[in-house]
C-alpha positions as CSV (number, residue, x, y, z in Angstrom):
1,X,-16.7,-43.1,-3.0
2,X,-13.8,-41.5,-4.4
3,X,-12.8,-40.0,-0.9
4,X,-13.1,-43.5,0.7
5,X,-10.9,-45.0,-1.9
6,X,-8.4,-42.7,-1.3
7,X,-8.2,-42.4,2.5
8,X,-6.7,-46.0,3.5
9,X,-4.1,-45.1,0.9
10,X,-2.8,-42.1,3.3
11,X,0.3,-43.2,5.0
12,X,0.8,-40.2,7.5
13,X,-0.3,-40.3,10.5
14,X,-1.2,-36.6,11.0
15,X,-1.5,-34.0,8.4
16,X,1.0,-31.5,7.9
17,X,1.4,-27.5,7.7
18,X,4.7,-25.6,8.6
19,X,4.2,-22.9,11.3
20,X,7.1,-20.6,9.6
21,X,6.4,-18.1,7.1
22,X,7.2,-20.7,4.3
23,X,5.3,-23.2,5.9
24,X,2.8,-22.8,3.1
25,X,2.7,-22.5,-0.5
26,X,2.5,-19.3,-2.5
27,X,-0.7,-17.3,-1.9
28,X,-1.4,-17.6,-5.6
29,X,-1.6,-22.0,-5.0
30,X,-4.9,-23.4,-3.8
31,X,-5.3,-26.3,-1.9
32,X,-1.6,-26.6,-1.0
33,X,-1.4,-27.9,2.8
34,X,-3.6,-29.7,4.9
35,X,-4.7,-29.7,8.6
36,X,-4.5,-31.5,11.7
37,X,-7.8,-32.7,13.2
38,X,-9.8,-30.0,14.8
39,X,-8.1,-27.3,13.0
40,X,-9.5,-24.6,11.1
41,X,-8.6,-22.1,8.6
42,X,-9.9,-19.0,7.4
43,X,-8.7,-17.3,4.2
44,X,-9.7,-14.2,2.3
45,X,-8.0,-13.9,-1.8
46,X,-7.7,-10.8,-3.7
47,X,-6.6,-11.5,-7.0
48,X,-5.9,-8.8,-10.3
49,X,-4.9,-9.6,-13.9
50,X,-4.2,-7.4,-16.2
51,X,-5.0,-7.8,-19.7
52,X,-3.7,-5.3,-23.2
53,X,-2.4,-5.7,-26.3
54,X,-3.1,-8.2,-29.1
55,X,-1.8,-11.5,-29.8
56,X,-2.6,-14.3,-32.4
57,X,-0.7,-17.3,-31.8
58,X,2.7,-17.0,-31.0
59,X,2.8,-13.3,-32.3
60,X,1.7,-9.8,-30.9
61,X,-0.5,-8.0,-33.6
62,X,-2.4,-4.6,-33.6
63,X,-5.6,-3.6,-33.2
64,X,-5.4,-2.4,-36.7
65,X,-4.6,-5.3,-37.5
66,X,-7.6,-6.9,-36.0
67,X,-10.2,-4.6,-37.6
68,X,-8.6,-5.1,-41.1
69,X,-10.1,-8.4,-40.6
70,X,-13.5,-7.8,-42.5
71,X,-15.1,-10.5,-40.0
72,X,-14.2,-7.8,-36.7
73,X,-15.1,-4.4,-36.3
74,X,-15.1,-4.2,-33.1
75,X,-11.5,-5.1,-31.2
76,X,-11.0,-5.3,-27.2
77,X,-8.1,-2.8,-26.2
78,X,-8.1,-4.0,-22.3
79,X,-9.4,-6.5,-20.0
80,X,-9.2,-6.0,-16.2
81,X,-10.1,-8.9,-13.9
82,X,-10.6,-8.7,-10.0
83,X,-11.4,-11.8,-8.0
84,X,-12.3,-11.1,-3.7
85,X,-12.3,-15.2,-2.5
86,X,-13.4,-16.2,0.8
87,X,-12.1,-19.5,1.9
88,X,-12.5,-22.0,5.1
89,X,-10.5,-25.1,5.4
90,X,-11.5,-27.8,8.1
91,X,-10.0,-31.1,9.8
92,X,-12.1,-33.3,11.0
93,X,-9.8,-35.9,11.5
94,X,-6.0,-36.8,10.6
95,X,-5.3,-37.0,6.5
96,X,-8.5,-35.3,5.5
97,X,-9.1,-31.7,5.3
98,X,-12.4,-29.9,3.8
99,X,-11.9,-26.8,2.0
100,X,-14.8,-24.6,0.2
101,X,-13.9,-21.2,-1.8
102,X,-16.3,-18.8,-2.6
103,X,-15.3,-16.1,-5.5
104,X,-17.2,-12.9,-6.1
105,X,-15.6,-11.3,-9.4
106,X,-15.5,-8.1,-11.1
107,X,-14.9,-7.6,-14.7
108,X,-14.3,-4.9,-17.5
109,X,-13.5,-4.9,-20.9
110,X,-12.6,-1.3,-23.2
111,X,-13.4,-1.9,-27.0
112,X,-12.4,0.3,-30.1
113,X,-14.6,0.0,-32.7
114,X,-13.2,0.4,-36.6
115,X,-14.7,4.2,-37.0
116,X,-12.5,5.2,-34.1
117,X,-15.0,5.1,-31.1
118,X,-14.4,3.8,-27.8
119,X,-16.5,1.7,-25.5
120,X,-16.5,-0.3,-22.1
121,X,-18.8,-2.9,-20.6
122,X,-18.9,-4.7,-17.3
123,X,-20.1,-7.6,-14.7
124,X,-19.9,-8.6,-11.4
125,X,-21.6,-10.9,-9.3
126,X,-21.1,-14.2,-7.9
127,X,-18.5,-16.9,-8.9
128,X,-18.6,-20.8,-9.1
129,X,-18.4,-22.0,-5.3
130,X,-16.3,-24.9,-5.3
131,X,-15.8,-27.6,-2.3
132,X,-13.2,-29.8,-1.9
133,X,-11.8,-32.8,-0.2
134,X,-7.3,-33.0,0.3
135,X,-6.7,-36.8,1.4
136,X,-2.8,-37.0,2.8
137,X,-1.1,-40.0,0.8
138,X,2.6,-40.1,1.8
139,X,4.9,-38.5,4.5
140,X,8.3,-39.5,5.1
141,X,10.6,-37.4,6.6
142,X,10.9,-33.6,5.4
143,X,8.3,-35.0,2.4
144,X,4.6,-35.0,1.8
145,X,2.0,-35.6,-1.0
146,X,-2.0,-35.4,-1.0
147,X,-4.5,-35.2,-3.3
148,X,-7.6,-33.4,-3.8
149,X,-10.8,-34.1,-5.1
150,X,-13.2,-31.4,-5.4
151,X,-16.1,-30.2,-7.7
152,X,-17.3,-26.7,-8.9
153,X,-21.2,-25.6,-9.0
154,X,-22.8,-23.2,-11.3
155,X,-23.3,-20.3,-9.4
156,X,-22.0,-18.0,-11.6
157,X,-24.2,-16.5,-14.4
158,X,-23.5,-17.2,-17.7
159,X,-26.1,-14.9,-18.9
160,X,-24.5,-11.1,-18.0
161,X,-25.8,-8.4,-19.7
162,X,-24.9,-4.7,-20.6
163,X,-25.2,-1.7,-23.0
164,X,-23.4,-0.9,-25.3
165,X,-22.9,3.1,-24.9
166,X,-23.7,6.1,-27.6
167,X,-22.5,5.9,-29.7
168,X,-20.8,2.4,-30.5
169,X,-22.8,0.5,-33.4
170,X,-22.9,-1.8,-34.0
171,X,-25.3,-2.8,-32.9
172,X,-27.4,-0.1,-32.1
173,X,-26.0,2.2,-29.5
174,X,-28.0,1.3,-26.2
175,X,-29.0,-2.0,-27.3
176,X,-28.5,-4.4,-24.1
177,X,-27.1,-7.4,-25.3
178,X,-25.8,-10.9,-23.9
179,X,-21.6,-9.9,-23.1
180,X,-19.1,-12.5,-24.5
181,X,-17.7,-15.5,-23.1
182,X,-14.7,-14.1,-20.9
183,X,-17.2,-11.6,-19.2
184,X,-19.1,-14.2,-18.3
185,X,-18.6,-15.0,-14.6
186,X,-18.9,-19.1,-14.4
187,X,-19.1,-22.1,-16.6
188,X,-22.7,-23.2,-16.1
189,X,-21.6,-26.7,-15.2
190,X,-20.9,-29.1,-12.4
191,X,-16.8,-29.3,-12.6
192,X,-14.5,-31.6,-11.5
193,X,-11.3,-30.4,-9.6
194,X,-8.7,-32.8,-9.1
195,X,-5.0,-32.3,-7.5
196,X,-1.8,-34.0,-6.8
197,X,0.4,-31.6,-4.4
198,X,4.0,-32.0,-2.9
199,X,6.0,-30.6,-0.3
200,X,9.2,-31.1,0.9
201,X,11.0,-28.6,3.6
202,X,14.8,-28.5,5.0
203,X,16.0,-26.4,7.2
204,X,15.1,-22.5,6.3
205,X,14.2,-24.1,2.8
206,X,11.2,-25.5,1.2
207,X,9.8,-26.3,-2.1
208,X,6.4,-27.8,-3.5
209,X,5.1,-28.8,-6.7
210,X,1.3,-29.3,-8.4
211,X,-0.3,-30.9,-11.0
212,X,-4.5,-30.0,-11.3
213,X,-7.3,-29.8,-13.8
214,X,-10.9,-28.1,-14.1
215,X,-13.1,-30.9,-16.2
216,X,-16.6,-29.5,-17.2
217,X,-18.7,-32.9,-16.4
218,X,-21.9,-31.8,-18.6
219,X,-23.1,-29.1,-21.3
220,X,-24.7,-26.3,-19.3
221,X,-28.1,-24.5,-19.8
222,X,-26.6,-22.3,-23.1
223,X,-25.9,-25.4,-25.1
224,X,-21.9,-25.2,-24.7
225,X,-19.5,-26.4,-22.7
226,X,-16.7,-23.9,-21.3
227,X,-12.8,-25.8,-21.8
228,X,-11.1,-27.5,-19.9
229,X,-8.2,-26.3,-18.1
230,X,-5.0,-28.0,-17.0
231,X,-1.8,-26.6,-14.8
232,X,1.6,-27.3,-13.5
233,X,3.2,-25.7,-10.8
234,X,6.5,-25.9,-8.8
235,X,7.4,-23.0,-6.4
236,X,10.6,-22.6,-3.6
237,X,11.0,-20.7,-1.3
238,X,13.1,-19.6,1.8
239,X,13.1,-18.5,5.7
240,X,14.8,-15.0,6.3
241,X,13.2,-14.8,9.9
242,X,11.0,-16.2,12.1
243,X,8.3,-13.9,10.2
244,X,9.3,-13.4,6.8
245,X,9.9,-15.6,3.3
246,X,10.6,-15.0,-0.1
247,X,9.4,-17.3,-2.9
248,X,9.4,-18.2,-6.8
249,X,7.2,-20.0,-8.6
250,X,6.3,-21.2,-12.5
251,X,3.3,-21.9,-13.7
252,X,2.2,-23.6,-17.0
253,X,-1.8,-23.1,-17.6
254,X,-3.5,-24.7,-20.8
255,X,-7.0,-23.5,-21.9
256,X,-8.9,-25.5,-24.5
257,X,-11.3,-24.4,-26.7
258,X,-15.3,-24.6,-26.0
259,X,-17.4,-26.9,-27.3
260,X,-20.6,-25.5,-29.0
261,X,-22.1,-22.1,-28.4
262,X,-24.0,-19.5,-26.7
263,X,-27.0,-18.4,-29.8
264,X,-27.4,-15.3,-27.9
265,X,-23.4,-14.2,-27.5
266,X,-22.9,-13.1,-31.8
267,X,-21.1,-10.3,-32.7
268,X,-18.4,-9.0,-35.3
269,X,-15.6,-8.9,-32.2
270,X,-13.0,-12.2,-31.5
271,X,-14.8,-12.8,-28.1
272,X,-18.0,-13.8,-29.5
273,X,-16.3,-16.8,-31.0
274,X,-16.0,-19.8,-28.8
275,X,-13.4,-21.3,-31.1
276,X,-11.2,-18.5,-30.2
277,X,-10.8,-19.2,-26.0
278,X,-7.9,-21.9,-26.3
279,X,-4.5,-20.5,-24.6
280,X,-1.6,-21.9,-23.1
281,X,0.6,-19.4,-20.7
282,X,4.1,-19.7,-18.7
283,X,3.7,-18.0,-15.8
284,X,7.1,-16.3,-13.6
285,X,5.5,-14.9,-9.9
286,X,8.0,-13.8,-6.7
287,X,6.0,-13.6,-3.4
288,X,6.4,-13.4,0.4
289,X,4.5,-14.4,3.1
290,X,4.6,-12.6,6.4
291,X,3.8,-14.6,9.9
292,X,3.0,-12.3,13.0
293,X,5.0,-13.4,15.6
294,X,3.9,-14.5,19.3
295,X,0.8,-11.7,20.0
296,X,-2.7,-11.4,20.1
297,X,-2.9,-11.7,16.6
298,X,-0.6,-15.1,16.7
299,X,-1.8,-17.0,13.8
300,X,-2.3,-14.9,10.7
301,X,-0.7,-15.1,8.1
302,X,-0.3,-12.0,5.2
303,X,1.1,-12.7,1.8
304,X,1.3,-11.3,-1.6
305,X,2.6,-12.8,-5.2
306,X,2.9,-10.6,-8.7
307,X,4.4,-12.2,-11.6
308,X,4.0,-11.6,-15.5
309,X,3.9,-14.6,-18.4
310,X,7.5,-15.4,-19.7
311,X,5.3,-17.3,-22.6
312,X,2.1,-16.9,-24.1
313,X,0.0,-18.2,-26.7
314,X,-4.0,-17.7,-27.5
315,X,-6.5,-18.9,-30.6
316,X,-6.5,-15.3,-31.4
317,X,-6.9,-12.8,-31.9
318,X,-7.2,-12.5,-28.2
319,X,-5.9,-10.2,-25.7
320,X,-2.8,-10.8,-23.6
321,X,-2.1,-11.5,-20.0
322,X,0.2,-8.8,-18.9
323,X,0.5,-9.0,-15.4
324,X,-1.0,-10.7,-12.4
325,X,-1.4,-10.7,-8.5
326,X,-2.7,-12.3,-5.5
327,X,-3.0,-10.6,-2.1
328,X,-3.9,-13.1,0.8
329,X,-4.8,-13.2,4.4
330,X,-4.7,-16.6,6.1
331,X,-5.8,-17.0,9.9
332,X,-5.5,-20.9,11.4
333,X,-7.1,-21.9,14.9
């Protein structure tokens, strides 16, 4: 319904994506182009974030400080996260392109607990698939905007397990228990995925903006509901060759905190509190995209983006974003 509202609404008459390097967003924006009829897209993702150090609310605290706290005595020290997403983007007709992304994610966590030991636990598996529909509103002249309308399923487990290693009480050292909410790898919910995207180009110059959200629809299977999130983007970027652009980008990301809780995810260490996951992050990321010229391989598109937060602040104690990067391979047909 939502789709067909939108559609007569689209005054372009064919979609549009730039055939220079900066023809397309940073690697590190989803869903920011569209497609002419009959084209198709393949994309692969490998995304990293780095996460170490402390931080409650606007301040950076230790991990002394943390276990002084006589409701923690275990802390996280680090928090590496590794996304590999495969993506396929599809016209089949002018001003509406189809777009599904599948995530397989890898994570790991290193504790300290209060009498000096260390530990580390893990997960990996499948991610939320997502599909999506980008309806083209308005073109006129080196200008574009379309939306997107998408939704998330629950294909990734809420429900990861692990061990906790000898000897690392407590619990008991050994004792398999249910890992806390940021090692989970999905929401358990149905989410909705809107977008609003522009682009504008001129000359060896171009620039885009976006505005989207993830909204849990419904409580999933472990009585909670993961937060929403919200983010702004706007990125520029420019043409130093038939092959090759630069680009900058900000981002602003808001996290809010869950509602309810998992029974089964307790334990005297901050991410076992739901109450705890709220955040709200300014990102800085440079990129470039590489284009290979007129060959065989005509069509493929290779890009990377790294930036760090210029602003942070969590519902801690949490850990920190420290760094993060997306490495991309795009090939149209």
């Amino acid at each position: 319904m939502l789709v067909g509202m939108l559609l007569p609404m689209g005054l372009a008459a064919t979609a549009w994506a730039g055939s220079g390097p900066a023809g397309h967003a940073p690697i590190g924006v989803m869903g920011d182009h569209t497609h002419k009829k009959g084209e198709v897209m393949l994309s692969y993702r490998y995304m990293r974030m780095g996460m170490e150090g402390m931080r409650d609310n606007d301040d950076r605290i230790s991990r002394s400080d943390v276990l002084a706290d006589p409701n923690f005595a275990i802390t996280p020290k680090s928090m590496d996260m590794e996304m590999h997403m495969l993506g396929a983007m599809y016209a089949p007709i002018d001003r509406l392109t189809l777009m599904v992304m599948i995530p397989y994610v890898k994570l790991q966590m290193d504790h300290r607990v209060a009498n000096g030991t260390t530990f580390t636990t893990s997960s990996e598996g499948l991610g939320d698939v997502s599909v999506s529909a980008m309806i083209d509103l308005w073109e006129k002249g080196h200008h574009k905007v379309h939306g997107t309308l998408g939704i998330s399923f629950p294909t990734g487990s809420i429900t990861k397990q692990d061990k906790l290693p000898v000897p690392a009480p407590p619990p008991p050292a050994g004792q398999t228990r249910r890992l806390p909410y940021p090692m989970q790898l999905g929401t358990g919910t149905y989410d909705f995925l809107p977008a609003l995207t522009y682009n504008g180009h001129q000359d060896v110059w171009s620039w885009g903006s976006q505005i989207s959200a993830e909204i849990r629809m419904n409580e999933n299977h472990a009585d909670y509901r993961v937060g929403d999130e919200y983010a702004l983007t706007a990125w520029g970027a420019r043409e130093w060759a038939k092959w090759v652009s630069t680009s900058l980008r900000v981002e602003w990301s808001q996290i809010v905190n869950h509602r309810g809780g998992d029974d089964a995810i307790a334990g005297p260490v901050p991410t076992t509190d739901p109450g705890r996951r709220a955040a709200m992050r300014l990102d800085l990321l440079a990129g470039v995209n590489f284009i290979v010229p007129s060959t065989p391989l005509e069509g493929i598109r290779i890009a990377i983006e790294a930036g760090l937060p210029i602003y942070e602040r969590v519902d801690g104690p949490a850990l920190e974003t420290d760094w993060l990067m997306t490495l991309g391979l795009q090939y149209a047909f």
